[in-house]
Phi, psi and omega in degrees: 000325175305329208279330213271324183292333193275003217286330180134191162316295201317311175305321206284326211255347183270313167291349165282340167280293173292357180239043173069001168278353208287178207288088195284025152274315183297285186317329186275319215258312194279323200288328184295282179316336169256195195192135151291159176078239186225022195278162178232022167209124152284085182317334182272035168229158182283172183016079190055355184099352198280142158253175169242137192224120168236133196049230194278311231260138184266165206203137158244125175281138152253037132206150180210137187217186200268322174241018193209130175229160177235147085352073191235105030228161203239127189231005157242241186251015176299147154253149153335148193021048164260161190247167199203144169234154176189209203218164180236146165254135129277114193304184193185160185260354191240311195206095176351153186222131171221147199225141162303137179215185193182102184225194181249150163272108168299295149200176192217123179193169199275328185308295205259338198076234188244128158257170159171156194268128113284138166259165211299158161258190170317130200293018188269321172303301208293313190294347185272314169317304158325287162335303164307308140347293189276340172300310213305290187304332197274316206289327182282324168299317180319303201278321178273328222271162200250156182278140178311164174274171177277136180295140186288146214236121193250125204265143180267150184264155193247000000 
């Protein structure tokens, strides 16, 4: 019984699996993050599946940009002009990728939700972000844009 106590989380979360317990916010959360193949979006989420995580707690934006995000609708306690440090999750097909950020809180209302300001992150971080990003948008043009019409078939007069 000792060996078991000493083995850690992990084991603890592999026997919680196995006996059905295991976490369902964790499960719903790794089902976000990850993506088969070489893909760089989980297409059933909004802006790819990236969450934002302030302090403990996670958010799905409703808006995302290369500095700037939004939050709708936003319940916790940040205010206007607090400063915030946190993190962007990205799905990835091998391990989720998170990168550190660090802005101002713009505003916070029942209208807009939480806005906020970023700084840029690190450029290995901002070009992987980038990516995501420019997936996100391919992908909504896709999804928006009406498929051509078929080309018209012109009768030759005889």
């Amino acid at each position: 019984m000792a060996a078991k106590d000493d083995a850690g989380p992990d084991a603890e979360r592999e026997d919680a699996e196995a006996e059905g317990t295991a976490d369902p916010a964790h499960d719903e959360l790794m089902k976000r993050l990850s993506v088969e193949g070489d893909a760089l979006i989980n297409p059933q989420f909004p802006f790819g599946g990236a969450l934002i995580r302030i302090d403990r707690d996670l958010f799905e934006p409703s808006r995302l940009t290369i500095s700037t995000f939004a939050v709708k609708p936003y319940d916790g306690q940040l205010i206007a002009g607090q400063m915030f440090q946190g993190a962007i999750l990205l799905p990835s097909a091998d391990e989720p990728f998170e990168f550190a950020v660090a802005g101002a809180i713009k505003t916070v209302d029942d209208q807009f939700g939480l806005r906020a300001l970023f700084q840029s992150p690190q450029p290995h971080a901002q070009a992987r972000f980038a990516q995501h990003l420019m997936a996100v948008r391919r992908l909504e043009e896709k999804s928006v844009r009406p498929p051509p019409p078929p080309p018209s078939k012109k009768r030759r007069r005889a």
